[in-house]
C-alpha positions in Angstrom: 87.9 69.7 96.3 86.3 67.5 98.7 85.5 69.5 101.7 83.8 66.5 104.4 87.6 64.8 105.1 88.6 68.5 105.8 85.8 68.5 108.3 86.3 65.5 109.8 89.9 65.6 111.4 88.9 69.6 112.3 85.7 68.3 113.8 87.9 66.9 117.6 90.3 69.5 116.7 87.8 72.1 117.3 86.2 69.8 120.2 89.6 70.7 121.8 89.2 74.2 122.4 85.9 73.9 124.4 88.4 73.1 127.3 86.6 75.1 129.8 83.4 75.0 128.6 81.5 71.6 129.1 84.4 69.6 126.8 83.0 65.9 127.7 79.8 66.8 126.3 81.7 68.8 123.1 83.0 65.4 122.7 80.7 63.1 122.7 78.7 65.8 120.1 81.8 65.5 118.4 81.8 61.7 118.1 78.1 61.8 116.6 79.2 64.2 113.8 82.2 62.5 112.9 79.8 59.4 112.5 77.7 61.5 110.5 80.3 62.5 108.2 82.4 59.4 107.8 78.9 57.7 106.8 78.1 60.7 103.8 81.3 60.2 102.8 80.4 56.7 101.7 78.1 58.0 98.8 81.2 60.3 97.4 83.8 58.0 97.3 86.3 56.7 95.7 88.4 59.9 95.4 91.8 61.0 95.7 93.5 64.1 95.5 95.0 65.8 98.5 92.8 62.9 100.3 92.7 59.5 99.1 89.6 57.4 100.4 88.3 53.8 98.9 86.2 51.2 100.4 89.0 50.1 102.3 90.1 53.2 103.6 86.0 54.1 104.8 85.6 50.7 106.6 88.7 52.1 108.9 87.1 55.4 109.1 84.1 54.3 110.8 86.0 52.3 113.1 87.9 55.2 114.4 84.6 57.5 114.5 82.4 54.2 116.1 84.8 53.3 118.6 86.3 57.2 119.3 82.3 58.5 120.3 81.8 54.8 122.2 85.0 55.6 124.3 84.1 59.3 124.9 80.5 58.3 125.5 82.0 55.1 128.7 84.8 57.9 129.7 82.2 60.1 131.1 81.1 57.8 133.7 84.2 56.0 134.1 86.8 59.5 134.6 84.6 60.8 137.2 87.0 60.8 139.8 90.3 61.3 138.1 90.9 64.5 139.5 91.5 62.8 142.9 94.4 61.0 141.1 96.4 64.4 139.8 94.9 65.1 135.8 91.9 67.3 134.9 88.7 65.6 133.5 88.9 68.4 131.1 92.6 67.8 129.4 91.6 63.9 129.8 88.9 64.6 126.8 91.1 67.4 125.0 94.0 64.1 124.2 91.3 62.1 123.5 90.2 64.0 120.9 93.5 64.8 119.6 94.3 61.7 119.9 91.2 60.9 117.6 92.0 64.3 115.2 95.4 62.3 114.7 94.4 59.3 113.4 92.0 60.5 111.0 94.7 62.9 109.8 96.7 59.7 109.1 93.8 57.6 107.4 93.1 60.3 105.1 95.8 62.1 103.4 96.7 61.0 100.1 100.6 61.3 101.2 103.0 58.8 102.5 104.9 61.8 104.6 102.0 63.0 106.2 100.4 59.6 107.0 103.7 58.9 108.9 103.5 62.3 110.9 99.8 61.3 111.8 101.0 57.9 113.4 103.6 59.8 115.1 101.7 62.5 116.3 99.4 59.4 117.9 102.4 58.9 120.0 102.3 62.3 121.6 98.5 62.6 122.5 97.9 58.6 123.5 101.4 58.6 125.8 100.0 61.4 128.2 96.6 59.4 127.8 98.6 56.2 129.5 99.5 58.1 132.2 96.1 59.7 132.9 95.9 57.9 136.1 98.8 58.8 137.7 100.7 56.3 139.2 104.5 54.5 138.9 103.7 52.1 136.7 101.6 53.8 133.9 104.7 56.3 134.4 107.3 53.3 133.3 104.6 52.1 130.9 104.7 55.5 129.3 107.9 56.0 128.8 108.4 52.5 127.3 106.0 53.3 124.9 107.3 56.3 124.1 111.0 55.2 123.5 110.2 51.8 121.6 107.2 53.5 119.0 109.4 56.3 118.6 112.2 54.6 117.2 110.0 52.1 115.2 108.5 54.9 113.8 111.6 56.8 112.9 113.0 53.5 111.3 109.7 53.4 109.3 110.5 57.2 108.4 113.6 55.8 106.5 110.7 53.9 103.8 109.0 57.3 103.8 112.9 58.5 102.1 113.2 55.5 100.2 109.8 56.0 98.5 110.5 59.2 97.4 113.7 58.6 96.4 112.0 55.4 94.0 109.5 57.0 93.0 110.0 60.8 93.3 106.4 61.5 94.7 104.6 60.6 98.2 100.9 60.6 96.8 99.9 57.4 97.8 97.2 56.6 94.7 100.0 57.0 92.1 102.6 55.2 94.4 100.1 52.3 94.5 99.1 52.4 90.9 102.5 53.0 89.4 102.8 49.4 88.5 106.3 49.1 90.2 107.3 45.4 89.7 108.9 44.8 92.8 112.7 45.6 92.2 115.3 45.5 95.3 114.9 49.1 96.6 111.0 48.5 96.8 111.7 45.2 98.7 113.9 47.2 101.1 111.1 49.5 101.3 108.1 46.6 102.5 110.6 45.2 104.6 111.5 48.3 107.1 108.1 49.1 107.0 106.9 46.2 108.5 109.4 46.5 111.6 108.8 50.5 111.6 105.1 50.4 111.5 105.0 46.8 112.8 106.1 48.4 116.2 103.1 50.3 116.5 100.9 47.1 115.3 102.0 44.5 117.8 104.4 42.4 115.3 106.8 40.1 117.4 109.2 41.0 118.5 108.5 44.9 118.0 105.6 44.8 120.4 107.0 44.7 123.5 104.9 47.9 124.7 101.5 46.6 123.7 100.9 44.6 126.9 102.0 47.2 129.1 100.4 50.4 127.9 97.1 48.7 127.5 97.3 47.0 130.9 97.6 50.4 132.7 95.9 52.7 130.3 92.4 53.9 131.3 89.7 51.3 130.1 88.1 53.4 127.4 92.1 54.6 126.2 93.2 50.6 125.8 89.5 50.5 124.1 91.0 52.8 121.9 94.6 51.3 121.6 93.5 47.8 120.8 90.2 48.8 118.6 91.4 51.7 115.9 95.4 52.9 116.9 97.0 49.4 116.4 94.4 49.1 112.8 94.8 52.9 111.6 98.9 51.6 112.3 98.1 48.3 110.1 96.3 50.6 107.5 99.5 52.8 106.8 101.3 49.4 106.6 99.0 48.1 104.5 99.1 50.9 101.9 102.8 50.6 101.7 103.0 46.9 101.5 100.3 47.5 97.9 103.4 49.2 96.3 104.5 45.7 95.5 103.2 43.1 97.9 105.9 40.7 99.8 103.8 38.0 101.2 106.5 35.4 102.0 108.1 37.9 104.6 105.1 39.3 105.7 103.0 36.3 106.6 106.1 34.3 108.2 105.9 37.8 110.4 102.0 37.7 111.2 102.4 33.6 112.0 105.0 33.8 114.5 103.4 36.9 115.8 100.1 34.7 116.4 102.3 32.1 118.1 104.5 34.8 120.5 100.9 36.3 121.4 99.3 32.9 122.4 101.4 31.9 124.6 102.0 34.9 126.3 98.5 35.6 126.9 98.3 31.8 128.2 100.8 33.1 131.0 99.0 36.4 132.3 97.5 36.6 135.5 96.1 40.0 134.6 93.1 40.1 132.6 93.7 43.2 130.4 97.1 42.3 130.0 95.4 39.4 128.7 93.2 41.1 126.3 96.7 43.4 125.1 98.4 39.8 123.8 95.0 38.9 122.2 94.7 42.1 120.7 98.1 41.3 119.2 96.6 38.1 118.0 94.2 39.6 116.2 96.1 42.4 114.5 98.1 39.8 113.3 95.6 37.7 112.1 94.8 40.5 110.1 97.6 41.7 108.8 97.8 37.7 107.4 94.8 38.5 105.5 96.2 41.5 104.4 99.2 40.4 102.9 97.6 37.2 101.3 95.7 39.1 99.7 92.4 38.1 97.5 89.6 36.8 99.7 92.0 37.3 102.5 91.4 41.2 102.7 87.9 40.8 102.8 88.8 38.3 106.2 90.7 41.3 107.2 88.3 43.7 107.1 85.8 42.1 109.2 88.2 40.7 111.7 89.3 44.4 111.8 85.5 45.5 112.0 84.4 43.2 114.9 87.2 43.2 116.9 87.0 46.9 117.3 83.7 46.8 119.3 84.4 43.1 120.7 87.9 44.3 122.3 86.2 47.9 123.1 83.8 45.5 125.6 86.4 43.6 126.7 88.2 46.6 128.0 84.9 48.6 129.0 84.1 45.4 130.8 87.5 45.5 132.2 87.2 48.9 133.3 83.8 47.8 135.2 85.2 44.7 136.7 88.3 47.2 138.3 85.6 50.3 139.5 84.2 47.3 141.7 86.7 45.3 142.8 89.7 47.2 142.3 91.9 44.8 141.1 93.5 43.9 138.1 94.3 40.4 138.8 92.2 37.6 138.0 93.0 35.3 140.5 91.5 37.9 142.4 88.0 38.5 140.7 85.8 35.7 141.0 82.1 34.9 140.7 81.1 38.2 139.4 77.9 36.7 137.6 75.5 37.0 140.6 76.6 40.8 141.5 77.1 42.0 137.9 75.3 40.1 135.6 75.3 42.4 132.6 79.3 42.7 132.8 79.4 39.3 132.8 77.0 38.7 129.5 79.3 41.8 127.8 82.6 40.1 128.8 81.5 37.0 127.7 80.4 37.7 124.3 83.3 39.9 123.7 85.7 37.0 124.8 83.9 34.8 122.5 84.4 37.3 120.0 87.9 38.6 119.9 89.0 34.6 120.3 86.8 33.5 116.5 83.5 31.7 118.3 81.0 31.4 115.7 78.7 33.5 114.7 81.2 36.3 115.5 82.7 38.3 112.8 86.2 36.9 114.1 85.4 33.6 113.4 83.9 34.5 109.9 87.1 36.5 109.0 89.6 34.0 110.1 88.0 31.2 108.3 88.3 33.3 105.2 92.2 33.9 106.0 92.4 29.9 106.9 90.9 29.0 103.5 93.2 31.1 101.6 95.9 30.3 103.3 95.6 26.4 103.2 95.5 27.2 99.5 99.3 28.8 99.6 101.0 27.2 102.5 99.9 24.0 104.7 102.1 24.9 107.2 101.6 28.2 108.1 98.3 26.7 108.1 98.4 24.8 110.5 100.4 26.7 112.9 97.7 29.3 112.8 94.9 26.9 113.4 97.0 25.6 116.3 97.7 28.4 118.0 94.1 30.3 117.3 92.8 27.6 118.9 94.7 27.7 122.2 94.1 31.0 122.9 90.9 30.6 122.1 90.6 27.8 125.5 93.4 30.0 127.0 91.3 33.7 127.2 88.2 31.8 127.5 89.0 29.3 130.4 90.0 32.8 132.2 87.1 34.7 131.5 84.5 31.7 132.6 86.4 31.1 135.9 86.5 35.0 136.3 82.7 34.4 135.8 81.3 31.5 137.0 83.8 30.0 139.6 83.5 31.1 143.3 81.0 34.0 145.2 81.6 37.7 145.0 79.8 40.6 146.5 80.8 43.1 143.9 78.1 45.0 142.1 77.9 46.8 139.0 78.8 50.3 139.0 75.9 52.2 137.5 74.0 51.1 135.0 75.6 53.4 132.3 78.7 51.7 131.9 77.7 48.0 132.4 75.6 48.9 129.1 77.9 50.8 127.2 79.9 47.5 127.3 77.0 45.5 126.1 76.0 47.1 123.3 79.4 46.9 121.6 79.7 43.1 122.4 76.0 42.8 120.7 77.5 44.9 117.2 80.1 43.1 117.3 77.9 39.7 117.3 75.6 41.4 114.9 78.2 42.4 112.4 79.1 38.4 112.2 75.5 37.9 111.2 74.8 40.8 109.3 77.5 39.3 107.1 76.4 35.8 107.1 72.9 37.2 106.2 74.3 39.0 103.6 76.5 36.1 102.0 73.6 33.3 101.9 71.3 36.2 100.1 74.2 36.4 97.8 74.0 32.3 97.3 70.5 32.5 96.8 
């Protein structure tokens, strides 16, 4: 019996119930440990039993416990003054950490049924932490999330049914390793669970909620959204999709999902509505990977990896950019360079990032993807290439002018924050080369 995933989804859990006693700071202590753990887990692994962990499954872990203590950590500055608005700092941090204890809960049980009341109990926690601010909008946002994941998820509920019905067990390692061939119930199976699931990724056109929830979410919750909620969704997907891969249906999915996020980001005149249709981008750039399988998980992984801090420093530097100007538009934030320098050198580098500039991770990971999928299909190909590549001028010709163009008298808020920011769009430059490092010592 392996007692540290036990640990880890009670370690927020318990967080929780220091509600009146200091939570924030439970929290962040919280975040620490569950660090701690998820990297001691690394030397016991692979196991499965009632928990099933591999490589695979670890990278994801340390994404949620990395970003989760990184969001805590900016939420401390940035939820000073919610009360004002109508919600308690104090149940702000107890959803965040449910939130958290959910996903976990979801990553590591070794059971298809309880992975799929994890992702649904996500729903609960992160649709209260939408509306943390209090206003008409996040309201509607909320309650479109709500309805729309909801009923993707109970449509992927129905490929929970049909797995047990094939296979007359939900453990997921003897699922996977059953050596099903692929017959037509297990194609029914990988196809509703790429709408069901898909709806919590960002596939088109399940996604509608993405751009919204993330758009009025606190900073450090759409941090959270866009860096480990949509992946720890893409992870249940992914573990389904192993049963007996599909990769004509899903990649035809992921390509048209890249093309339906690039040129709705192109059209936004709010920058972290902008950042919700490029995290759809990526998720589905990785869910390519995914399903081509080979050298294209490895892609996967690292997109996965670096966009998680890159799109956590887009939002953080979102989050500063609103504290100061207190606007959402970009049309109205201009020339911030001069009054907030370090917010500018985070939102850079993150935009560079999540878009696939070199030396990024990104750019390392879709290149993999590219070259395996230019040896299965040209066109899909080069509809990817296309489309990566215009909104990678389209988020970036926004950021610059957001940047560069025009005068502003808006100063950073703090210091805390503006770093915060920073250091994840560094890790998420030095992941890309950490991993370059790593490949031409492998060469050599």
């Amino acid at each position: 019996m392996h007692i540290i995933p036990f640990i880890i989804i009670a370690t927020p859990i318990i967080a929780s119930l220091f509600f009146r006693w200091n939570v924030k700071s439970v929290s962040l202590i919280s975040g620490f440990i569950e660090m701690a753990l998820s990297t001691l887990l690394y030397f016991q692994m692979p196991f499965h039993g009632i928990f099933y962990v591999d490589f695979t499954e670890w990278i994801f872990l340390m994404m949620v416990s990395s970003i989760y203590t990184v969001s805590v950590f900016y939420s401390i500055y940035y939820m000073k003054d919610i009360e004002s608005r109508g919600i308690s700092e104090e149940m702000y941090f107890v959803l965040m950490n449910l939130f958290t204890a959910s996903m976990l809960f979801s990553l590591l049980m070794n059971n298809y049924g309880f992975m799929w009341v994890g992702i649904e109990a996500t729903t609960i926690s992160s649709a209260l932490l939408i509306i943390a601010e209090k206003n008409d909008i996040s309201l509607e946002a909320a309650w479109r999330y709500i309805i729309l994941v909801s009923a993707g998820v109970t449509f992927a509920f129905i490929s929970i049914i049909l797995i047990y019905y094939n296979f007359h067990t939900l453990n997921v390692y003897d699922v996977i390793h059953s050596g099903s061939q692929g017959g037509l119930i297990i194609r029914v199976i990988v196809s509703i669970a790429l709408v069901g699931f898909g709806t919590k990724t960002g596939v088109f056109p399940v996604h509608t909620w993405l751009p919204d929830a993330h758009s009025e979410a606190p900073p450090p919750v759409s941090a959270m959204f866009s860096g480990v909620l949509l992946p720890v969704a893409l992870y249940v997907l992914y573990r389904i999709y192993q049963i007996a891969p599909y990769p004509q249906l899903y990649t035809w999915f992921a390509v048209i999902s890249i093309a339906a996020a690039s040129i709705f980001l192109a059209n936004q005149r709010k920058y972290k509505r902008m950042f919700a249709y490029s995290t759809m981008e990526n998720m589905n750039v990785a869910l390519l990977g995914l399903a081509l399988g080979g050298v294209g998980v490895t892609g996967a992984l690292l997109v996965l990896v670096t966009h998680s801090f890159a799109k956590s420093a887009s939002f953080f530097s979102s989050g500063n950019i609103l504290k100061s100007t207190g606007s959402k538009d970009m049309d109205h934030v201009r020339g911030i360079w001069k009054g907030m320098p370090y917010t500018s050198t985070a939102l850079l580098l993150s935009s560079f990032a999540v878009t696939g500039a070199p030396p990024f991770g990104v750019f390392i990971g879709e290149f993999i993807i590219l070259y395996r999928l230019a040896t299965v299909n040209m066109i899909q190909f080069a509809l990817v290439l296309f489309f990566l590549m215009a909104a990678f001028i389209g988020i970036n010709q926004n950021v610059t002018s957001m940047v560069f163009n025009g005068t502003s008298d808006h100063k950073e808020s703090g210091w805390q924050m503006p770093a915060i920011a920073l250091a994840c769009a560094v890790i998420s430059l030095l992941l890309g080369i950490v991993f370059l490092g790593g490949y031409f010592n492998a060469l050599l």
